[in-house]
C-alpha positions as CSV (number, residue, x, y, z in Angstrom):
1,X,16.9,-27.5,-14.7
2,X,19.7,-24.9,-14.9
3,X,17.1,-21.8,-13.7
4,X,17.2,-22.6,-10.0
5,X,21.1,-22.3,-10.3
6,X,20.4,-18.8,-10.5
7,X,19.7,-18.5,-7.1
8,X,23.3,-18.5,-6.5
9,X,24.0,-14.6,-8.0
10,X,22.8,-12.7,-4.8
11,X,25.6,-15.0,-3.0
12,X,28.1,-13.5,-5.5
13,X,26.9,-9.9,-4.8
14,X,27.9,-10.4,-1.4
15,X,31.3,-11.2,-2.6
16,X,31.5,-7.9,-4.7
17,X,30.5,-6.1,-2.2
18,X,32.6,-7.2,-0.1
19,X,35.9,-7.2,-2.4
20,X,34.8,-4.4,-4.6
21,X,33.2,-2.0,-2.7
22,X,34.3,-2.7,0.8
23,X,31.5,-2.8,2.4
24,X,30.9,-5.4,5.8
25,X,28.9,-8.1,4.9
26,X,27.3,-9.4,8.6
27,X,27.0,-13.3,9.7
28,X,23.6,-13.5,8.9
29,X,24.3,-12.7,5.3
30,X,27.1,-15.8,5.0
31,X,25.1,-17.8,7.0
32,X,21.8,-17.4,4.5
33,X,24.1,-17.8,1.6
34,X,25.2,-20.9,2.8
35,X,22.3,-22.2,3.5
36,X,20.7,-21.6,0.0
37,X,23.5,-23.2,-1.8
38,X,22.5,-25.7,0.7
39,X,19.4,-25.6,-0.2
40,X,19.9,-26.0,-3.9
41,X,21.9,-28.9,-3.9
42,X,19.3,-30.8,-1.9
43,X,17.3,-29.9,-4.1
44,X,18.9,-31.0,-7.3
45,X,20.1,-33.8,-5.7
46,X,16.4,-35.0,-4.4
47,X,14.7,-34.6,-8.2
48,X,18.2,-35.7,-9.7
49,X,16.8,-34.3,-13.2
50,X,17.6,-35.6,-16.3
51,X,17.9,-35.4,-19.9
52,X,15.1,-34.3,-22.4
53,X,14.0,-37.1,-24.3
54,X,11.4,-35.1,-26.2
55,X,10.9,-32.4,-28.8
56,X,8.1,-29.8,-27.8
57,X,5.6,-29.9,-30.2
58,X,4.4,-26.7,-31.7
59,X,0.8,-27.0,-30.1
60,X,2.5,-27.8,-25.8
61,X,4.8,-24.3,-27.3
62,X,1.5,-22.2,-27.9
63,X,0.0,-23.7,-24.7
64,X,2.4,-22.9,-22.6
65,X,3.3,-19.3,-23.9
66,X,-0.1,-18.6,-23.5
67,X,-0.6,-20.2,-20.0
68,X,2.8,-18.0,-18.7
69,X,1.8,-15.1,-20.6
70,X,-1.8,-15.1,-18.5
71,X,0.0,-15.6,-15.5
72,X,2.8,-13.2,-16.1
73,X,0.3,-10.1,-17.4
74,X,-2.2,-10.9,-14.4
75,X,0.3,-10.8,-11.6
76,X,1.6,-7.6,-13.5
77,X,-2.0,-5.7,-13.5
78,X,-2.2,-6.9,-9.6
79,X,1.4,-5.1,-8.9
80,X,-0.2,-1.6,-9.3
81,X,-2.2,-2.3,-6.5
82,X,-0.9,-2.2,-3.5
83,X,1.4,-0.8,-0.8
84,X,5.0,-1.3,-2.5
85,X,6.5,-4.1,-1.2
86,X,3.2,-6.5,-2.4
87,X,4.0,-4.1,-6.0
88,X,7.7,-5.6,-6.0
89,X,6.5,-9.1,-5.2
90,X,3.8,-9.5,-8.0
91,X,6.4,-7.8,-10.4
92,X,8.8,-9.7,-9.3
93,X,6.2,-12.8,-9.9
94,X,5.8,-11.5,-13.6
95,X,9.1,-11.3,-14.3
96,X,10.1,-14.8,-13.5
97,X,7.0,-16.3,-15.3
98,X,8.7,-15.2,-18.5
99,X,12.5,-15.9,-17.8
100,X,10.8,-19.2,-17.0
101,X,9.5,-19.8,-20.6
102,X,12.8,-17.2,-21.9
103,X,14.6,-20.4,-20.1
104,X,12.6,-22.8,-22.5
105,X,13.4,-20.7,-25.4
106,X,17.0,-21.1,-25.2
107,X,17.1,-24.4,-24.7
108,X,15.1,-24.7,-27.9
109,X,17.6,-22.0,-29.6
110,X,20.7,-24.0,-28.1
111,X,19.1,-27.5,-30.0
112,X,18.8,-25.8,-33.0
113,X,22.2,-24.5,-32.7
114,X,24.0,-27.7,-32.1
115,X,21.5,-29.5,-35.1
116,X,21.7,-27.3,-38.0
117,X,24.9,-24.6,-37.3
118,X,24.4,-20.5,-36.9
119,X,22.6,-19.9,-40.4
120,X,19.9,-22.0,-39.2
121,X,19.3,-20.3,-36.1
122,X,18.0,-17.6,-37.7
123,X,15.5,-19.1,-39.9
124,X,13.8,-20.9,-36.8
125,X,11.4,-19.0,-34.4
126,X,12.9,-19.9,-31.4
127,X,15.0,-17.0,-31.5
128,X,12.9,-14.4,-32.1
129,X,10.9,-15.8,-29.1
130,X,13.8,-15.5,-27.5
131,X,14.8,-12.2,-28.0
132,X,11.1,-11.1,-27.3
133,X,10.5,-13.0,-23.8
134,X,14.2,-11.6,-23.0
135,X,13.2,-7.8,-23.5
136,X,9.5,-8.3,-21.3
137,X,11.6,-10.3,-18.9
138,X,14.0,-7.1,-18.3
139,X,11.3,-4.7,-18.2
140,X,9.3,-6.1,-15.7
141,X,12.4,-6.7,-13.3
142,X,13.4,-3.4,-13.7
143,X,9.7,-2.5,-13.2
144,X,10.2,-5.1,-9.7
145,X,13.3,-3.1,-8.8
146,X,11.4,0.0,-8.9
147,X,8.5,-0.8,-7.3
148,X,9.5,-1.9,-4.1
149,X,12.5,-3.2,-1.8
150,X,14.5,-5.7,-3.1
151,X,13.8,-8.4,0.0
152,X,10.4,-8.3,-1.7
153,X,11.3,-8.7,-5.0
154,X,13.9,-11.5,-5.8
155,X,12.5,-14.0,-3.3
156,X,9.8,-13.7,-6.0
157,X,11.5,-14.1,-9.2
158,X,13.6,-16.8,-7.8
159,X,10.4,-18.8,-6.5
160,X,8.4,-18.1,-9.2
161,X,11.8,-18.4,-11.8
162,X,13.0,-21.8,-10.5
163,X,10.1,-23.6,-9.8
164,X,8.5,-23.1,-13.4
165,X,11.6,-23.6,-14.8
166,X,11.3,-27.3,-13.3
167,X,8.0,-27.5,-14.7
168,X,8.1,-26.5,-18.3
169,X,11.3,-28.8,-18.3
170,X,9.5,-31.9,-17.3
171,X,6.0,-30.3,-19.6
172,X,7.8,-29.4,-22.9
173,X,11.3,-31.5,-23.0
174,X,10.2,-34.4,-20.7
175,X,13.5,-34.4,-18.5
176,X,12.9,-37.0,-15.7
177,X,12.8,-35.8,-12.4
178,X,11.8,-38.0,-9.3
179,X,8.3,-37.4,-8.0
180,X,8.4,-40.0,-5.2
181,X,6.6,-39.2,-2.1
182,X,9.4,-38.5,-0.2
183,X,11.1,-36.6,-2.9
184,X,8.3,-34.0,-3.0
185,X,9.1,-33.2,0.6
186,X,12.3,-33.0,0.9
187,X,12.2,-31.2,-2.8
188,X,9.6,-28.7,-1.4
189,X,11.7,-28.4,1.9
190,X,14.6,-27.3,0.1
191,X,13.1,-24.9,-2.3
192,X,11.1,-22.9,0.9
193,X,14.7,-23.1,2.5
194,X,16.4,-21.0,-0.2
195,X,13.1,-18.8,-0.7
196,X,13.8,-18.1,2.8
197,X,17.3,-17.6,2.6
198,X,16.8,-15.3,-0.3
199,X,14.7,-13.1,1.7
200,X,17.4,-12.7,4.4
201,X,20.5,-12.1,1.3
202,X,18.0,-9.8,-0.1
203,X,17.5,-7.4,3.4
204,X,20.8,-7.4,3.5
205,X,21.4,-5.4,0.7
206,X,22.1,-2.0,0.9
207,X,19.1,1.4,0.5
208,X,19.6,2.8,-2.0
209,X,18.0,5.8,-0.4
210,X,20.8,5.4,2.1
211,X,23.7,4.9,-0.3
212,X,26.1,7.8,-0.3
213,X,27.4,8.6,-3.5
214,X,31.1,7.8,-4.1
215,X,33.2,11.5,-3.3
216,X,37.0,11.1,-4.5
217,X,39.2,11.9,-1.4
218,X,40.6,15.3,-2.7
219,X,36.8,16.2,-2.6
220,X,36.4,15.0,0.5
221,X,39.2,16.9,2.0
222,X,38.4,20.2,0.7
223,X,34.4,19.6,1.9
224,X,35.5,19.1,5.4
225,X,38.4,21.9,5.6
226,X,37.8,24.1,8.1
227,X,36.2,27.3,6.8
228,X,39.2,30.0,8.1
229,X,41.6,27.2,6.6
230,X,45.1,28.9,4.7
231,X,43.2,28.1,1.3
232,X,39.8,29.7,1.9
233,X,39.4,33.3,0.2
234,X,37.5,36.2,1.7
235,X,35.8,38.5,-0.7
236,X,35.9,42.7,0.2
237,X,32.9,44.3,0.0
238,X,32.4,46.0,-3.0
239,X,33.5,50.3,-2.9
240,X,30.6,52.1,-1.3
241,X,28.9,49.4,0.2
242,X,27.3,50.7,3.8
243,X,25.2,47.8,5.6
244,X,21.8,48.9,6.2
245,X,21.1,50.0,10.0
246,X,17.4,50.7,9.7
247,X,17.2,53.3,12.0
248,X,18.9,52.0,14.4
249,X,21.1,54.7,15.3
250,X,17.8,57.1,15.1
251,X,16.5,55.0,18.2
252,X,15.8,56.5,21.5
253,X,16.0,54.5,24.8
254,X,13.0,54.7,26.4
255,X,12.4,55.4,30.2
């Protein structure tokens, strides 16, 4: 239940840039971040999840790495098909299938931890799974990042991230969540709210193939000083140097 809070890291990239690199963040972009913390609280609040009361066993663990990992390698053969933003979107897809499952893993790795101390960690698989859904997870974001605008690819791995995150708690770890009819709607109100609101954070970021690089100001200066300026040097022609005429004093006007 603690994937969807990762929603919240585009609102804190508005606050770097804002602090850090100075850059204007517009209304629209507060406004959306608002509304997706918004969004996530109603949605927490509507499922109000709970606890785990189970231990996975090892068969539901083999289950459900295999059902992500089908999911996760067949949205990642679709994303080279494609104009690029539907290429960031299924990458995007891929990636959060496995932070969904990498989510699972350290909640296993975390139990383990607090059980049996640090020795034990390491002679338990949970960590190694960890590890190994952590490094696929990275390359196929990067491969997201690449592939296409970023409006097209975080609304997908916070979708596809948050919502299976839900899942494989109440699957694996049974954590109670409320699945009332009215819960489900205002639940699946919420969640298309912050999709949406990611979208609009997301298109406000800036191009990177806009992006000027960062010039220190001494640079700066000397680019734009004006080309006769006290500091420029001109260089004499080397001795014997004539410029070419081609002829052009052998030339006769012409009637």
């Amino acid at each position: 239940m603690v994937q969807p809070l990762l929603v919240t890291e585009l609102i804190f990239v508005l606050v770097l840039r804002r602090l850090r690199s100075r850059e204007r963040v517009g209304r629209p972009q507060w406004l959306a971040a608002t509304a997706t913390c918004a969004g996530l609280a109603v949605l927490l609040g509507a499922i109000v999840p709970g606890p785990s009361r189970s231990t996975p066993t090892m068969g539901a663990w083999i289950t459900a790495v295999v059902l992500i990992g089908m999911l996760a390698g067949a949205a990642a053969l679709l994303a080279h098909l494609g104009p690029r933003r539907v290429r960031a979107g299924l990458f995007g897809a891929s990636a959060g299938f496995v932070w969904a499952i990498d989510a699972a893993f350290v909640k296993a790795t975390t139990d383990v931890l607090a059980a049996d101390g640090w020795l034990s960690v390491f002679e338990h698989w949970p960590v190694y799974a960890l590890v190994s859904s952590g490094a696929v997870g990275i390359v196929l974001l990067q491969a997201a990042f690449h592939a296409g605008p970023l409006s097209a690819s975080q609304p997908a791995v916070v979708a596809v991230d948050s919502l299976f995150s839900i899942v494989l708690g109440a699957w694996l770890f049974d954590e109670s969540i409320r699945t009332t009819p009215m819960t489900v709607a205002i639940s699946g109100l919420a969640f298309v709210v912050m999709v949406f609101c990611t979208v609009m954070l997301a298109r406000g970021e800036p191009s990177s193939e806009n992006h000027e690089p960062f010039v220190p100001r001494d640079e700066r200066r000397s680019a734009t000083a004006s080309p006769m300026s006290p500091d420029t040097t001109i260089l004499a022609p080397p001795a014997g140097f004539e410029p070419a005429t081609h002829g052009l004093g052998n030339r006769r006007s012409i009637p």
